[in-house]
N, C-alpha and C positions, 0 to 999 in steps of 0.2 A: 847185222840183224837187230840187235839191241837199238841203234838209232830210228831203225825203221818204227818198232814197238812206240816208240817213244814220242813220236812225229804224228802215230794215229793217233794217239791217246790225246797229244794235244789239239790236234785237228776236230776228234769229237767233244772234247772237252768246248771248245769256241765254239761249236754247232748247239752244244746245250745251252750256253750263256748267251748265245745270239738266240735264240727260236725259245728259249724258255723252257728247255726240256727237264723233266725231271724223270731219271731212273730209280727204280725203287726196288732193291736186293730181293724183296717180301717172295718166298712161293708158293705159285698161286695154281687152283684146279679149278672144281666145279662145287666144291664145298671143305667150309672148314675141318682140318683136322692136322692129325701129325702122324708123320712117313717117318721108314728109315732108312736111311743110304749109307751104299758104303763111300769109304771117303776117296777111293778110286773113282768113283759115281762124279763128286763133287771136280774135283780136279778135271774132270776128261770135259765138266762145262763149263768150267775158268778156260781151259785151253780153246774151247770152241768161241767164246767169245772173245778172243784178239787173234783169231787166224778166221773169222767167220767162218767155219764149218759148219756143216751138218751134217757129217760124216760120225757121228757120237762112236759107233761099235769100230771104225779105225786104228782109235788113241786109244782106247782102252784096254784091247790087247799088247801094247806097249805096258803096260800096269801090271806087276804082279798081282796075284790075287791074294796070296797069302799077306799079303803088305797091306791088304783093304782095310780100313775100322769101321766100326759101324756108330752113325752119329744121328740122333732124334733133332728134323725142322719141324717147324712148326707149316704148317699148309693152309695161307689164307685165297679168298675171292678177289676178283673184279670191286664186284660190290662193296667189298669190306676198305679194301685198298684207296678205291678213289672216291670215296662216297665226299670226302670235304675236297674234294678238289674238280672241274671242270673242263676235262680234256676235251683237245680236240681232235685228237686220233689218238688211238690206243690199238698195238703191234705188237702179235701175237706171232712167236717163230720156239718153240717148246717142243719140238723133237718129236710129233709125233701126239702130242696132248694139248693141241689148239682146241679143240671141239669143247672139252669140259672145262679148259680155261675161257673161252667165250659163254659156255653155260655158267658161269661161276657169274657171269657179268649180268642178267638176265633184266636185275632191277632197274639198272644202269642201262643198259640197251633200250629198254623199253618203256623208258619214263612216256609219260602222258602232257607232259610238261616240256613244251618245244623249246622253251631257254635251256633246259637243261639236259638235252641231246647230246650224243657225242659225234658229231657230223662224219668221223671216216674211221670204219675199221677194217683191217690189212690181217690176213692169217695167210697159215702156209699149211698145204695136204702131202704129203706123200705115202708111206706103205708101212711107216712104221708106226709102234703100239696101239693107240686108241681107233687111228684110223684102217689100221689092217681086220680089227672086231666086227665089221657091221659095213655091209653093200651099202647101205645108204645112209651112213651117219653125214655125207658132204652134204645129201638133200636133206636130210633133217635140220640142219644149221641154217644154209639155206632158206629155207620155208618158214622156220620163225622169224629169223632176221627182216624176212621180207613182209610178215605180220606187225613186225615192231616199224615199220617206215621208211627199209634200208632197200635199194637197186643192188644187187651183187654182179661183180664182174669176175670170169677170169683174165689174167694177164698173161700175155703169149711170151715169150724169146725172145721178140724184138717190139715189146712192150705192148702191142695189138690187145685190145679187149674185147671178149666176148660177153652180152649179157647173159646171166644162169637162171635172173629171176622175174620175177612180172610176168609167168606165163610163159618162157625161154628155156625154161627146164629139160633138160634131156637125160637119160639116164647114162649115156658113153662119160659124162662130167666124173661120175665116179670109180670109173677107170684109171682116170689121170694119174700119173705117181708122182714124183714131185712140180708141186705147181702153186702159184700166188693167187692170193684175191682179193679183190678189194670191194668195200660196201660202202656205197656212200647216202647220207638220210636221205631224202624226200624232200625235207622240209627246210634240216639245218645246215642240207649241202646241196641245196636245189639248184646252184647254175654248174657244180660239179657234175650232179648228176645226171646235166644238161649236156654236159661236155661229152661224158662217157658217151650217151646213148648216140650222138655226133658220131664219135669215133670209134664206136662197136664194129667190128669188121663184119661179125655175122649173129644171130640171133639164137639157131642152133647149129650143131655139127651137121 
C-alpha cells in the first residue's frame, strides 16, 4: 500500500511540472475570514485527498472525538488567491462548499478584460452542506456564470454533457445529488465551447 501512495504522489507530482500546475494549501469560501476546526476535521481531508474521496462523514467516525483539538485557519477568496496569477482552469471539489468558493471568485470570473479570463471552470454538487440550504443555489451559480461569459455543462457517467445554460435551464438540474460541471468562457474558450455544444447529448431533461 505504501508503494502505491508513493507511485501517486509521484505521478502527480510530473503532471504539475509537465502542465504547470500550481496547488495552493490557502482555505478558501466566499469571503475572507477565520473558522475553527477541529483537528479530526483537518485529517479526515488529508485522508480524502490521497484515497480521493468524498465520502468526508466515513473517516471520521474512525476518529475519536474526544482526541479532536481545535485549531484557528485563516479563510481566504478566489479573488485574493489568484489575483497575481492567470489560470486557465480553476477546480473546485470542497465537500459540499463549491458554490461560496466560486462566489468568493466573482471578480475573477467576471473580469471585463478578455486577456484576463479564466477559460474553464469544473465544480462538483451533491447533498451535502451549502448545497443541501437552498432549492436553487445550482441555478443561482449558474445564472451568473452565464452573465459573466461562461456555457455551463453537466457531465454524465460515461462523460456525456448536457447544456444547463443559455436558455437550457431546467429545474430537475437541482435534483441531481452528486454530479460534475463544467463551464467553459465564451470568448476565452470559444472552440471548447464549440466542442461542448457538438457533443451535448441533449438541451433539457
Amino acid at each position: 500500500m505504501p508503494y502505491i501512495v508513493i507511485i501517486i504522489i509521484l505521478v502527480l507530482l510530473f503532471i504539475c511540472v509537465l502542465f504547470h500546475v500550481q496547488v495552493m494549501s490557502q482555505r478558501t469560501s466566499d469571503v475572507p475570514t477565520t473558522c475553527t476546526l477541529k483537528l479530526e476535521q483537518l485529517v479526515i481531508l488529508y485522508m480524502n485527498a490521497l484515497v480521493t474521496s468524498t465520502h468526508v462523514e466515513d473517516k471520521r467516525s474512525k476518529i475519536p472525538s474526544s482526541s479532536a483539538l481545535l485549531v484557528n485557519v485563516s479563510v481566504g477568496t478566489i479573488d485574493e488567491n489568484i489575483r497575481h496569477l492567470r489560470p486557465d482552469v480553476i477546480k473546485t471539489d470542497t465537500e459540499g462548499f463549491d458554490s461560496a468558493v466560486l462566489e468568493g471568485g466573482k471578480k475573477t470570473l467576471c473580469t471585463k478584460h478578455t486577456e484576463q479570463t479564466v477559460p474553464v471552470v469544473l465544480f462538483e454538487k451533491h447533498k451535502l452542506n451549502l448545497w443541501s440550504e437552498s432549492e436553487k443555489r445550482l441555478h443561482g451559480i449558474v445564472t451568473w456564470l452565464d452573465t459573466c461569459g461562461y456555457n455551463c455543462y453537466v457531465v454524465g457517467p460515461r462523460l456525456e454533457t448536457a447544456k444547463i445554460s443559455q436558455g437550457c435551464w431546467h429545474d430537475v438540474w437541482e435534483a441531481l445529488t452528486w454530479s460534475n460541471f463544467i463551464c467553459a468562457h465564451r470568448v476565452s474558450a470559444e472552440r471548447l465551447v464549440s466542442e461542448y455544444d457538438g457533443w451535448a447529448v441533449m438541451d433539457k431533461p
